[in-house]
mmCIF file of the N, C-alpha and C atoms, coordinates in Angstrom:
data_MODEL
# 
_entry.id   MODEL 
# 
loop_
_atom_site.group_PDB 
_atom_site.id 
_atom_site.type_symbol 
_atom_site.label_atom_id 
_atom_site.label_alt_id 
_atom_site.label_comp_id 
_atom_site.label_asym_id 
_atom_site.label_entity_id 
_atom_site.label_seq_id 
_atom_site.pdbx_PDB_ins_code 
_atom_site.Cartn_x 
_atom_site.Cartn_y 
_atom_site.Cartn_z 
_atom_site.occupancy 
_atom_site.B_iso_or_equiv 
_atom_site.pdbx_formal_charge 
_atom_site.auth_seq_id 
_atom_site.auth_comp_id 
_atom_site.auth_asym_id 
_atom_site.auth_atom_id 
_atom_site.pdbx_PDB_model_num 
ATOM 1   N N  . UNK A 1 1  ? 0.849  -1.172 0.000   1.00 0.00 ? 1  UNK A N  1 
ATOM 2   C CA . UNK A 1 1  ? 0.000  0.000  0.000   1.00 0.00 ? 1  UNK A CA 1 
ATOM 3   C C  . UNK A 1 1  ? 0.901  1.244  0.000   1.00 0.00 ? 1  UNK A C  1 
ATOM 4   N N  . UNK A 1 2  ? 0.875  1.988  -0.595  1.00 0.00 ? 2  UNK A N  1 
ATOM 5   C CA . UNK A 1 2  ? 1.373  3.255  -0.832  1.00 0.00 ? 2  UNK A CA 1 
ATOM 6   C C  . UNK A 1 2  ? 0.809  4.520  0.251   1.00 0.00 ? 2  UNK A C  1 
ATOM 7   N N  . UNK A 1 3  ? 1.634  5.262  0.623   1.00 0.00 ? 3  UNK A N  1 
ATOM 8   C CA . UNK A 1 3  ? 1.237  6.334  1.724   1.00 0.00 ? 3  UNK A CA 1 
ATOM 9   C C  . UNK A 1 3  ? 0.028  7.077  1.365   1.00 0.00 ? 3  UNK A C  1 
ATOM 10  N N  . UNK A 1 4  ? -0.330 7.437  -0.143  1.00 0.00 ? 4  UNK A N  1 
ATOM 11  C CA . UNK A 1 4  ? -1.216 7.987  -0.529  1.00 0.00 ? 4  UNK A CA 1 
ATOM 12  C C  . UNK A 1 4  ? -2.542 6.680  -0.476  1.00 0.00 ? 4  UNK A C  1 
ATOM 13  N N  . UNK A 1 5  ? -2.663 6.282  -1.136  1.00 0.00 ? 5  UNK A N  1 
ATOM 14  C CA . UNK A 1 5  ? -3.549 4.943  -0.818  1.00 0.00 ? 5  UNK A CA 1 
ATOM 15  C C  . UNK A 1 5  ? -3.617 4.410  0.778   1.00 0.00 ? 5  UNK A C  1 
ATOM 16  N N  . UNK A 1 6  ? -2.909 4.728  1.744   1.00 0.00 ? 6  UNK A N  1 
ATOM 17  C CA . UNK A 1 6  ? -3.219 4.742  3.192   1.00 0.00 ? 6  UNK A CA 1 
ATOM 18  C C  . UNK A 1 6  ? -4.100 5.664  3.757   1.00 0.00 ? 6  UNK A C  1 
ATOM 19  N N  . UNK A 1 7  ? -3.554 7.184  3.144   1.00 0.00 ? 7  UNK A N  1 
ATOM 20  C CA . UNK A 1 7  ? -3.925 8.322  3.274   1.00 0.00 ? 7  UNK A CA 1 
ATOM 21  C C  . UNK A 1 7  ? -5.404 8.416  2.723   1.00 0.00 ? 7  UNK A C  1 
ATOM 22  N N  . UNK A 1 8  ? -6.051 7.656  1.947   1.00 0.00 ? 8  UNK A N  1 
ATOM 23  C CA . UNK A 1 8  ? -7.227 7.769  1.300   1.00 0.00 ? 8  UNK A CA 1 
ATOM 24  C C  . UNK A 1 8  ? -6.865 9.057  0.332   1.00 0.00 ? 8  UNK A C  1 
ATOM 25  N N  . UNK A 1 9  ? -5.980 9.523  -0.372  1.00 0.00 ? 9  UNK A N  1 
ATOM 26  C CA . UNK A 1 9  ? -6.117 10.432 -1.332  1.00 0.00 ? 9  UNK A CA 1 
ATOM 27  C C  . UNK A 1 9  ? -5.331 10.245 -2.662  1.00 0.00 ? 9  UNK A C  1 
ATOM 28  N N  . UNK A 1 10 ? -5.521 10.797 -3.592  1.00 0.00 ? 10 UNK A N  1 
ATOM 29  C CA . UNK A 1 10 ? -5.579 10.931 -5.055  1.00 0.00 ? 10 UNK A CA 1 
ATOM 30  C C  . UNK A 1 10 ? -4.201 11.464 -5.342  1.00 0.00 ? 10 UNK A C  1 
ATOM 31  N N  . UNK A 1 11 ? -3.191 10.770 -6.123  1.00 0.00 ? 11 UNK A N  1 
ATOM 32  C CA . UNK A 1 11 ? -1.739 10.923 -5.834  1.00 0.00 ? 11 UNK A CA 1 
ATOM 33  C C  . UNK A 1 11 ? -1.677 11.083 -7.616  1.00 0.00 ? 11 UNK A C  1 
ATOM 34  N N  . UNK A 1 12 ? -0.951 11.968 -8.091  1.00 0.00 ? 12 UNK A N  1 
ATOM 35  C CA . UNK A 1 12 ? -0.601 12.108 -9.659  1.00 0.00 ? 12 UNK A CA 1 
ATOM 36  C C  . UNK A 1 12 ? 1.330  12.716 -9.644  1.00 0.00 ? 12 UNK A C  1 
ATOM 37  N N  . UNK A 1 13 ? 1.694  12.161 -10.562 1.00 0.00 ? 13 UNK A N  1 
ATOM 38  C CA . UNK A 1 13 ? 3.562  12.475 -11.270 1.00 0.00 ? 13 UNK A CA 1 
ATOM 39  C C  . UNK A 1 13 ? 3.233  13.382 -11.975 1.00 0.00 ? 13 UNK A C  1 
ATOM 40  N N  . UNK A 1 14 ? 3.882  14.621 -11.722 1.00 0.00 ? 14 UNK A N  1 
ATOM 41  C CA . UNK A 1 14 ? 3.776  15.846 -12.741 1.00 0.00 ? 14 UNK A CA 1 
ATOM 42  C C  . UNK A 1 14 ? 5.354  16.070 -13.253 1.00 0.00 ? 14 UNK A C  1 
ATOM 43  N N  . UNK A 1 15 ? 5.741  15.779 -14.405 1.00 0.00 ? 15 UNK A N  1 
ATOM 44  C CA . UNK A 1 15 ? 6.550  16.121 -14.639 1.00 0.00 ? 15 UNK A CA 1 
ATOM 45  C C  . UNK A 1 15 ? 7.073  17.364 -15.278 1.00 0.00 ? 15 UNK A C  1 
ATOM 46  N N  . UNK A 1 16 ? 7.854  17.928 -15.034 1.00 0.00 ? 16 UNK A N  1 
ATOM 47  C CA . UNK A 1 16 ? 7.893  19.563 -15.359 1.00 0.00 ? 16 UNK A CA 1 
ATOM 48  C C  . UNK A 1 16 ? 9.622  19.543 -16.039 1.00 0.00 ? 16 UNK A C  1 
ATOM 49  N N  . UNK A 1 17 ? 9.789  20.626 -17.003 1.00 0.00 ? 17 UNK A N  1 
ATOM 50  C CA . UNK A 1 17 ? 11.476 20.678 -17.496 1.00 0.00 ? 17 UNK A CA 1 
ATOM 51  C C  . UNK A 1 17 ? 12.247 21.353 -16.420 1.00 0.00 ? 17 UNK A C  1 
ATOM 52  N N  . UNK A 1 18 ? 13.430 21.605 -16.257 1.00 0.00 ? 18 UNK A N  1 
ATOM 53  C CA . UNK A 1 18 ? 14.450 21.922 -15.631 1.00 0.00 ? 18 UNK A CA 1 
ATOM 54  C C  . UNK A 1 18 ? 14.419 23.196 -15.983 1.00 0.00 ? 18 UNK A C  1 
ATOM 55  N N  . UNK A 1 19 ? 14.274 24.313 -14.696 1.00 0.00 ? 19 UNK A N  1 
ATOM 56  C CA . UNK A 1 19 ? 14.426 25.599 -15.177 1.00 0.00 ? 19 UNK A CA 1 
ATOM 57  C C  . UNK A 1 19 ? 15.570 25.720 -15.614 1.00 0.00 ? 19 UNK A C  1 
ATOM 58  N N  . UNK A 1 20 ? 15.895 26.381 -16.482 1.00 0.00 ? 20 UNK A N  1 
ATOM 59  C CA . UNK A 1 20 ? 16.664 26.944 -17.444 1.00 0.00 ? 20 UNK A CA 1 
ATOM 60  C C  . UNK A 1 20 ? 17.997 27.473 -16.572 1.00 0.00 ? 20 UNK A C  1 
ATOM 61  N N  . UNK A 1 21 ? 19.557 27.216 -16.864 1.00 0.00 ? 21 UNK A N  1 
ATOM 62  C CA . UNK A 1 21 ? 20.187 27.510 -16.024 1.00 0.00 ? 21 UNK A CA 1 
ATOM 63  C C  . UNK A 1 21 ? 20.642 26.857 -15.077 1.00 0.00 ? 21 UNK A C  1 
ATOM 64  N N  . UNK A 1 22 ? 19.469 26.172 -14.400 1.00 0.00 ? 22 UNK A N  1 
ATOM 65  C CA . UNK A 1 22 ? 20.240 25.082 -13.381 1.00 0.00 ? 22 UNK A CA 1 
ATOM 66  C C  . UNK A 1 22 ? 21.015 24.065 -13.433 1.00 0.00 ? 22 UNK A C  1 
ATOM 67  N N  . UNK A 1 23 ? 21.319 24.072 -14.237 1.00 0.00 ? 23 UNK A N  1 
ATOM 68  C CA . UNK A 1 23 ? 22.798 23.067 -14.671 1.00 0.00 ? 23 UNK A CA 1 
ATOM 69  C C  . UNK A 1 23 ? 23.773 23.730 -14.059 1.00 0.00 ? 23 UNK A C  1 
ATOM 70  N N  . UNK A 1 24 ? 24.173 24.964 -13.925 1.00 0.00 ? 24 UNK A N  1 
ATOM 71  C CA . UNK A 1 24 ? 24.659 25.669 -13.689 1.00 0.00 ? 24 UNK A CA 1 
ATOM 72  C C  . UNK A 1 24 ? 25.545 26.055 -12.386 1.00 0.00 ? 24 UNK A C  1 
ATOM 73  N N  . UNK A 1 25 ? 24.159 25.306 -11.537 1.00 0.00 ? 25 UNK A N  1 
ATOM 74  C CA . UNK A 1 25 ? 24.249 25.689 -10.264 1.00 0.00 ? 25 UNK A CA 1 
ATOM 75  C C  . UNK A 1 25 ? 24.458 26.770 -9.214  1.00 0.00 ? 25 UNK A C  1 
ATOM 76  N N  . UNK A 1 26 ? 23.549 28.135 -10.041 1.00 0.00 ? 26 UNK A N  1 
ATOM 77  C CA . UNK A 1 26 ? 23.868 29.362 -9.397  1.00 0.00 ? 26 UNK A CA 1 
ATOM 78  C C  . UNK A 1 26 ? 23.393 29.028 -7.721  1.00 0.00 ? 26 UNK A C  1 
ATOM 79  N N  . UNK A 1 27 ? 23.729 30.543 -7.160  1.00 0.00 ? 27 UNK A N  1 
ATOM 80  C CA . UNK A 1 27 ? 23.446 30.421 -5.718  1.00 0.00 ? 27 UNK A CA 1 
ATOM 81  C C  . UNK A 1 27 ? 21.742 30.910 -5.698  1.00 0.00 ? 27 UNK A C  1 
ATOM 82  N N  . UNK A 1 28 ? 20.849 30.953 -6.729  1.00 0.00 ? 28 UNK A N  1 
ATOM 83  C CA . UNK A 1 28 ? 19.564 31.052 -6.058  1.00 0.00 ? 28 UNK A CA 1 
ATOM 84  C C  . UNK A 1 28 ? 19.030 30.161 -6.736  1.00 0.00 ? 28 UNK A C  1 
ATOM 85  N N  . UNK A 1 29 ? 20.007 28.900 -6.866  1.00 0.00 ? 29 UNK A N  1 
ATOM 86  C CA . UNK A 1 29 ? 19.152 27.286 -7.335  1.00 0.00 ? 29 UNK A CA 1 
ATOM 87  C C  . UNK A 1 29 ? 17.899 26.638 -6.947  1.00 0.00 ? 29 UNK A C  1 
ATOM 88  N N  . UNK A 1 30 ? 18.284 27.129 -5.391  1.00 0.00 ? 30 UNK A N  1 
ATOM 89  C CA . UNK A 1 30 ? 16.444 26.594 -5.138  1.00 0.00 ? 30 UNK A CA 1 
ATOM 90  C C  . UNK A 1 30 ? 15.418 27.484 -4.522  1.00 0.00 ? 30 UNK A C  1 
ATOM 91  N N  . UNK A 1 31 ? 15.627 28.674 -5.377  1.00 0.00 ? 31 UNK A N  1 
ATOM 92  C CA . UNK A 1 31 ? 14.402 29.449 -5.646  1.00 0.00 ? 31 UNK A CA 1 
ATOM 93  C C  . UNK A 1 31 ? 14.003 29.044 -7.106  1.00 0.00 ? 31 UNK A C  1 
ATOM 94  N N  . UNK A 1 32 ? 15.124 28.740 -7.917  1.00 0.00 ? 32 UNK A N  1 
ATOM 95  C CA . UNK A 1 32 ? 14.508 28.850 -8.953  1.00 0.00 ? 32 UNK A CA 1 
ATOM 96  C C  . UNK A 1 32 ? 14.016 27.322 -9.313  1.00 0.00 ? 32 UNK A C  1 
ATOM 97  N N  . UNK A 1 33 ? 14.098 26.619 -8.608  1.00 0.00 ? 33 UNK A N  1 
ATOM 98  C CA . UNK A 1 33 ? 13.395 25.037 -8.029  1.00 0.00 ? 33 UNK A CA 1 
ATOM 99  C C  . UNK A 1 33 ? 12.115 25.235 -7.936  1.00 0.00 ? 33 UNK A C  1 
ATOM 100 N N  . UNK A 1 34 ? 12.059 25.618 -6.849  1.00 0.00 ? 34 UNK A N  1 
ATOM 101 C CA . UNK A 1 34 ? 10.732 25.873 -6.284  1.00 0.00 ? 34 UNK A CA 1 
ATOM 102 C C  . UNK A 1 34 ? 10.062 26.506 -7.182  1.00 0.00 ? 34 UNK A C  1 
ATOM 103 N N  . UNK A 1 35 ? 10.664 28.512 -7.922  1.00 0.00 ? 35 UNK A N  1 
ATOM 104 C CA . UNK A 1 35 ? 9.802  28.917 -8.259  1.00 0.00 ? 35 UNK A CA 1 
ATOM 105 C C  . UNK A 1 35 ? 8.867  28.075 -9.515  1.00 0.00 ? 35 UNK A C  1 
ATOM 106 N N  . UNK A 1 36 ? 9.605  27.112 -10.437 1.00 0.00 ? 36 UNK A N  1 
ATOM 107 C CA . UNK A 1 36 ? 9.205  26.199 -11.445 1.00 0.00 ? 36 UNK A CA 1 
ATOM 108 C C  . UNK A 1 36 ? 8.585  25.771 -11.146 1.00 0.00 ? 36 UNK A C  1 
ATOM 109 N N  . UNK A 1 37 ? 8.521  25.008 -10.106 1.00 0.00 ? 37 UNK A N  1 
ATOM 110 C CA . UNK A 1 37 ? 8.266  23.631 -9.523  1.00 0.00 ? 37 UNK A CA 1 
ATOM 111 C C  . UNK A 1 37 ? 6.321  24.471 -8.998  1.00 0.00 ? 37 UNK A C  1 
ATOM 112 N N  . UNK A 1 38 ? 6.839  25.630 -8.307  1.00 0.00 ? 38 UNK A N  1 
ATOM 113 C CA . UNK A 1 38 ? 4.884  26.189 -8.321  1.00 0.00 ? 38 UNK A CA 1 
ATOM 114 C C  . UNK A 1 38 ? 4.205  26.901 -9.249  1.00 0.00 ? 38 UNK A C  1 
ATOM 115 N N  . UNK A 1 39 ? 4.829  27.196 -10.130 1.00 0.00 ? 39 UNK A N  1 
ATOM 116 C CA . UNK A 1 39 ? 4.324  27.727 -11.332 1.00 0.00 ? 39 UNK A CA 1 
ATOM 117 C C  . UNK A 1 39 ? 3.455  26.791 -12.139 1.00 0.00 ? 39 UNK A C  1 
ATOM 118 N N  . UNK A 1 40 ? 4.533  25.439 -12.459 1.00 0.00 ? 40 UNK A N  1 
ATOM 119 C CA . UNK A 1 40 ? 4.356  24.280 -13.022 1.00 0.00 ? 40 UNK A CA 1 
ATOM 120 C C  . UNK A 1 40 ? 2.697  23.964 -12.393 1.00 0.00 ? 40 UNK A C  1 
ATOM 121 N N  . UNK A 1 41 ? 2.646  23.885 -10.755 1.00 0.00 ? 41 UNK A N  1 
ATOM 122 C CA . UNK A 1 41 ? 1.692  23.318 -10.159 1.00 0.00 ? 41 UNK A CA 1 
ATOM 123 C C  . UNK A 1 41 ? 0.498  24.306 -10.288 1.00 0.00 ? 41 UNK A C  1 
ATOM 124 N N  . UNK A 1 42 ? 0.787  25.324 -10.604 1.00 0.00 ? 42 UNK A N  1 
ATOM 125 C CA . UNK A 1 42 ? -0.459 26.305 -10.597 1.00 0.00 ? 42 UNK A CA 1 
ATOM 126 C C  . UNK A 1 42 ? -0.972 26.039 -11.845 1.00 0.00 ? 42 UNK A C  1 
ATOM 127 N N  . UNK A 1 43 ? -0.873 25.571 -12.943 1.00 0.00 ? 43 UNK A N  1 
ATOM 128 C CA . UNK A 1 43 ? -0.765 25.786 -14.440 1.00 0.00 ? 43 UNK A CA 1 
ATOM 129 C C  . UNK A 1 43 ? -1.642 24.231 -14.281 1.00 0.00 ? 43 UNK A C  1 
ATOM 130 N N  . UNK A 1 44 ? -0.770 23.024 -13.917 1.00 0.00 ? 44 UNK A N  1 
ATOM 131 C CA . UNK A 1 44 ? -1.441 21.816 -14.139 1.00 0.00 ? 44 UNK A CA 1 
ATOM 132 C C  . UNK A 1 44 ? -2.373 21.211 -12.697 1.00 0.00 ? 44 UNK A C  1 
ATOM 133 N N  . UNK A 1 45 ? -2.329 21.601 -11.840 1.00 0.00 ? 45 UNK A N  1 
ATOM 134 C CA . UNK A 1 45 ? -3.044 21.306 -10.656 1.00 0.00 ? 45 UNK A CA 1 
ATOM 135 C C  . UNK A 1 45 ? -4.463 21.947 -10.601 1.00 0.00 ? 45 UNK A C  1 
ATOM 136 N N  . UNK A 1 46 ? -5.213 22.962 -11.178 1.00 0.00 ? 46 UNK A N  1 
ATOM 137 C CA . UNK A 1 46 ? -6.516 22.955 -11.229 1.00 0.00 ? 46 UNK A CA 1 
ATOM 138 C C  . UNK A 1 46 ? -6.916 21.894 -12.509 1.00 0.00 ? 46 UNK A C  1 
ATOM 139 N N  . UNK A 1 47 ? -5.887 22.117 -13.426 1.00 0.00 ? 47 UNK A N  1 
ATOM 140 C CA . UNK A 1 47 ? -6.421 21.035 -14.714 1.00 0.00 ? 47 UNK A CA 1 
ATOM 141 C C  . UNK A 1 47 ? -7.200 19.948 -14.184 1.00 0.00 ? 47 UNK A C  1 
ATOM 142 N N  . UNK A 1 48 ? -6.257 19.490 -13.438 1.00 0.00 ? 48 UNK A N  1 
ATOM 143 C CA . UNK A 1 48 ? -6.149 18.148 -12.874 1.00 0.00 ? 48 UNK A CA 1 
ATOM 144 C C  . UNK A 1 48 ? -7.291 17.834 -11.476 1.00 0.00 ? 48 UNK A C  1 
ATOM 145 N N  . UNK A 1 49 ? -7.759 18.556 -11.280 1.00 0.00 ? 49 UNK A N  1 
ATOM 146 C CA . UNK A 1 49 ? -8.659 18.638 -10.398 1.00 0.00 ? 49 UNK A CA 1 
ATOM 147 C C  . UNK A 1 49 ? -8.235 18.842 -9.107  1.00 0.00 ? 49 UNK A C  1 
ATOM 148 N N  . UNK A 1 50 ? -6.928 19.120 -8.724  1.00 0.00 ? 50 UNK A N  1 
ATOM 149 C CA . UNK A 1 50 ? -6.568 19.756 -7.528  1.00 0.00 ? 50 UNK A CA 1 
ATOM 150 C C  . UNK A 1 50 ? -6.721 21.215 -7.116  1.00 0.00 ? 50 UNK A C  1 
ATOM 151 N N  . UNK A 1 51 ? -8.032 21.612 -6.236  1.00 0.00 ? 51 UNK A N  1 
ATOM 152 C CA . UNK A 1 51 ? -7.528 22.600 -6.222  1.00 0.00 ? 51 UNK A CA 1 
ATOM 153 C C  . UNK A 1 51 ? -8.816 22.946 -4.640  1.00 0.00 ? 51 UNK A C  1 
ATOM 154 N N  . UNK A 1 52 ? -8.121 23.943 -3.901  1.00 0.00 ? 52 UNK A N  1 
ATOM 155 C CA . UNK A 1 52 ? -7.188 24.595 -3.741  1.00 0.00 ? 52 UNK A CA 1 
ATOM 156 C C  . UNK A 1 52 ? -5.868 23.551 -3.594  1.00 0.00 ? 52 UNK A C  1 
ATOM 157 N N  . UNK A 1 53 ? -5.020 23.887 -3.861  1.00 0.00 ? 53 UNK A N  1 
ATOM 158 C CA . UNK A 1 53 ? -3.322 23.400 -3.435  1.00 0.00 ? 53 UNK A CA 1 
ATOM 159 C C  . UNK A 1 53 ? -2.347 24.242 -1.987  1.00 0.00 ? 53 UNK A C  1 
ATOM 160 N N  . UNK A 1 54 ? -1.959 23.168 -1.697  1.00 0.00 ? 54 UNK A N  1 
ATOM 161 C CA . UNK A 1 54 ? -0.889 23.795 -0.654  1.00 0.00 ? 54 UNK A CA 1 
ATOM 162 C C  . UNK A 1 54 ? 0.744  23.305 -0.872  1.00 0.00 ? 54 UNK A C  1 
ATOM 163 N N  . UNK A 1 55 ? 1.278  23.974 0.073   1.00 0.00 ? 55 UNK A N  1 
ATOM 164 C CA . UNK A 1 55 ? 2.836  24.147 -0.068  1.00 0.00 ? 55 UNK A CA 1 
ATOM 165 C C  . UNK A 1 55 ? 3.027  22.831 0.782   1.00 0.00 ? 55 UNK A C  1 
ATOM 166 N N  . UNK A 1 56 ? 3.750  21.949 0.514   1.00 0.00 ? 56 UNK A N  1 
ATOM 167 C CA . UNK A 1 56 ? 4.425  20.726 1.441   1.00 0.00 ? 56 UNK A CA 1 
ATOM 168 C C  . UNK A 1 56 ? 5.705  20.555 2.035   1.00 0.00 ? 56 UNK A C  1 
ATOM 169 N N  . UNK A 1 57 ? 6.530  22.151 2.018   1.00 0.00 ? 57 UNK A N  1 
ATOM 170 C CA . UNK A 1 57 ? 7.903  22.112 2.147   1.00 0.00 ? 57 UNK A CA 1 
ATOM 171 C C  . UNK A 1 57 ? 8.283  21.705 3.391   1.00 0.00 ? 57 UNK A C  1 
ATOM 172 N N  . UNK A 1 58 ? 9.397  20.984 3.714   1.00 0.00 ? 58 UNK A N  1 
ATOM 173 C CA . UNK A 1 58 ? 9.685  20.666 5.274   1.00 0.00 ? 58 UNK A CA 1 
ATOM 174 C C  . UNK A 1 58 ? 10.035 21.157 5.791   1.00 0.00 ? 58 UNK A C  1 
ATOM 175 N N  . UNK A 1 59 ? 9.552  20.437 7.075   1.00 0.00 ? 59 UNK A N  1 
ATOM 176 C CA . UNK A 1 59 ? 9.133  21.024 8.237   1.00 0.00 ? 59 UNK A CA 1 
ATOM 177 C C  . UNK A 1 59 ? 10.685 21.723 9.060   1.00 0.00 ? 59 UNK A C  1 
ATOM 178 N N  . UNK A 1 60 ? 11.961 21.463 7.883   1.00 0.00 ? 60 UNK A N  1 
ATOM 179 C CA . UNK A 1 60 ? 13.382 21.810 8.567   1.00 0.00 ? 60 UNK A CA 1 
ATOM 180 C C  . UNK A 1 60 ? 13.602 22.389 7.588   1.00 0.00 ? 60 UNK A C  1 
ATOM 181 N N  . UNK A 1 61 ? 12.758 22.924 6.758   1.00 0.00 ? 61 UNK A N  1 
ATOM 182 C CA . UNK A 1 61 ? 13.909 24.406 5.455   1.00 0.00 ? 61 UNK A CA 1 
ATOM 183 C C  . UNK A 1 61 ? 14.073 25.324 6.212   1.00 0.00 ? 61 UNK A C  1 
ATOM 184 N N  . UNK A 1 62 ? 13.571 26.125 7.446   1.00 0.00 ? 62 UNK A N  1 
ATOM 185 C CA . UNK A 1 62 ? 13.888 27.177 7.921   1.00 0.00 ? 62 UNK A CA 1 
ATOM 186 C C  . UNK A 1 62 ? 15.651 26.673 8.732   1.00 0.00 ? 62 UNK A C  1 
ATOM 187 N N  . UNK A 1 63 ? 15.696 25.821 9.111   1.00 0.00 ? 63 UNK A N  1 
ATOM 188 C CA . UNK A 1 63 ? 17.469 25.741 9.459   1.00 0.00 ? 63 UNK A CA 1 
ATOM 189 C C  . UNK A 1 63 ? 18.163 25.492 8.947   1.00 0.00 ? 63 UNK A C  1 
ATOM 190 N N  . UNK A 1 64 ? 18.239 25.161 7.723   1.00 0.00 ? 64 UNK A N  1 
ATOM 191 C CA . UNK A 1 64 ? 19.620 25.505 6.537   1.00 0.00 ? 64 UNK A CA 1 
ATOM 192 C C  . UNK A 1 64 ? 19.428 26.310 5.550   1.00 0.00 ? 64 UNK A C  1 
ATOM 193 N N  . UNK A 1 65 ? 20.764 26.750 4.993   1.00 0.00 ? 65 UNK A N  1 
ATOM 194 C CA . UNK A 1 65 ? 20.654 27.628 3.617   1.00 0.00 ? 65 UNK A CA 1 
ATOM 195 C C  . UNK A 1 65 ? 19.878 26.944 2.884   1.00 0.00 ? 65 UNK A C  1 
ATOM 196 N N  . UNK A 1 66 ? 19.322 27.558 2.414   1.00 0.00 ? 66 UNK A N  1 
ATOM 197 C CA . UNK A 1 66 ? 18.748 27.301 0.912   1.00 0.00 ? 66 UNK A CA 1 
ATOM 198 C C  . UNK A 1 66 ? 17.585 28.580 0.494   1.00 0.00 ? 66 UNK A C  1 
ATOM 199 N N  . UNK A 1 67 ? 18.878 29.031 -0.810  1.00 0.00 ? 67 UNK A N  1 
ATOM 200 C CA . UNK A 1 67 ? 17.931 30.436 -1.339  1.00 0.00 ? 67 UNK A CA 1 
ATOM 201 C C  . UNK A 1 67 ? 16.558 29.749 -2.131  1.00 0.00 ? 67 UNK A C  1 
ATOM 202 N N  . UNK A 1 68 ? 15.997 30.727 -1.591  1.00 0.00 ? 68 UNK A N  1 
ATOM 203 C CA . UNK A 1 68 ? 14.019 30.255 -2.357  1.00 0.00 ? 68 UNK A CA 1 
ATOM 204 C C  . UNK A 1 68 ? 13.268 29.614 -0.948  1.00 0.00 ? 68 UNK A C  1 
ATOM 205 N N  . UNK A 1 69 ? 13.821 29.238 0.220   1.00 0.00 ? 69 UNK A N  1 
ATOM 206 C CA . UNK A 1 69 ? 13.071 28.519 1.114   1.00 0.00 ? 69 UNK A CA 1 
ATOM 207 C C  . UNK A 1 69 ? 12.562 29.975 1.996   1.00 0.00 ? 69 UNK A C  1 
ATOM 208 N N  . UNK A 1 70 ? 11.066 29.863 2.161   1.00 0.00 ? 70 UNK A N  1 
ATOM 209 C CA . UNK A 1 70 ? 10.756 30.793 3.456   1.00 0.00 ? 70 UNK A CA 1 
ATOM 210 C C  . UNK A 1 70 ? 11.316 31.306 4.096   1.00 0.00 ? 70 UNK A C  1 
ATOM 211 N N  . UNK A 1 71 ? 12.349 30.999 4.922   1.00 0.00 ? 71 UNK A N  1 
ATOM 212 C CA . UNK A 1 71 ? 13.558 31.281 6.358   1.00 0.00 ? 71 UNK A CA 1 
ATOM 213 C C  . UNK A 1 71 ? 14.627 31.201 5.914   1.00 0.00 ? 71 UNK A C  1 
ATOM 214 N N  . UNK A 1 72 ? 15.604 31.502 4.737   1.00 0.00 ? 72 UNK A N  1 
ATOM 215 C CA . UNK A 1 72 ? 16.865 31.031 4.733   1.00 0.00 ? 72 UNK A CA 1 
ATOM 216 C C  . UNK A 1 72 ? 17.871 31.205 5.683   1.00 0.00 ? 72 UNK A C  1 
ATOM 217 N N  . UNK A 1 73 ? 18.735 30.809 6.139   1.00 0.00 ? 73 UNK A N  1 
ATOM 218 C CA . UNK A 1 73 ? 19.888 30.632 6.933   1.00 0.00 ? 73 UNK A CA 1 
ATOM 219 C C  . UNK A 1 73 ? 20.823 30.798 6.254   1.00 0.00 ? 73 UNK A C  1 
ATOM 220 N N  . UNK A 1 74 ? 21.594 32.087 6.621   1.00 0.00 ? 74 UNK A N  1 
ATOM 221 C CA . UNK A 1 74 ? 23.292 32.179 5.745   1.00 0.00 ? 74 UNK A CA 1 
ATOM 222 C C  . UNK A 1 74 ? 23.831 31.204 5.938   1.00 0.00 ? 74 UNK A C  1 
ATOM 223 N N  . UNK A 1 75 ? 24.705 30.913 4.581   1.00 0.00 ? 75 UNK A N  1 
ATOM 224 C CA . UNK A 1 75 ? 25.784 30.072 4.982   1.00 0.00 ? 75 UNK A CA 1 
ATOM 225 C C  . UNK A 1 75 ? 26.873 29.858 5.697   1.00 0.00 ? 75 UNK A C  1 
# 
């Protein structure tokens, strides 16, 4: 059984391209993660019958770096 199938809810793979650049590995890599990554979800998640949508980020991005997270922490 799968966590979603435990969960009683409706689980879909969205696959989205690689923002542009991130090969790269600048220092605001995972803003520009994320920002794709909800754009992507805003665009195909009402399609899809999700909606409203929420953010699932964990519950520990506010204590490490990472540019694009809510709370970043200098490095």
């Amino acid at each position: 059984m799968t966590l979603a199938q435990g969960l009683g809810v409706r689980h879909e793979l969205v696959e989205l391209p690689m923002p542009a650049g991130i090969d790269m590995s600048p220092r605001e890599r995972c803003y520009l993660c994320k920002r794709a990554l909800s754009e992507g979800l805003i665009t195909v998640g009402p399609e899809a019958g999700f909606e409203p949508m929420i953010d699932g980020s964990n519950l520990d991005d506010p204590n490490h770096f990472g540019p694009g997270t809510m709370n970043p922490v200098g490095p």
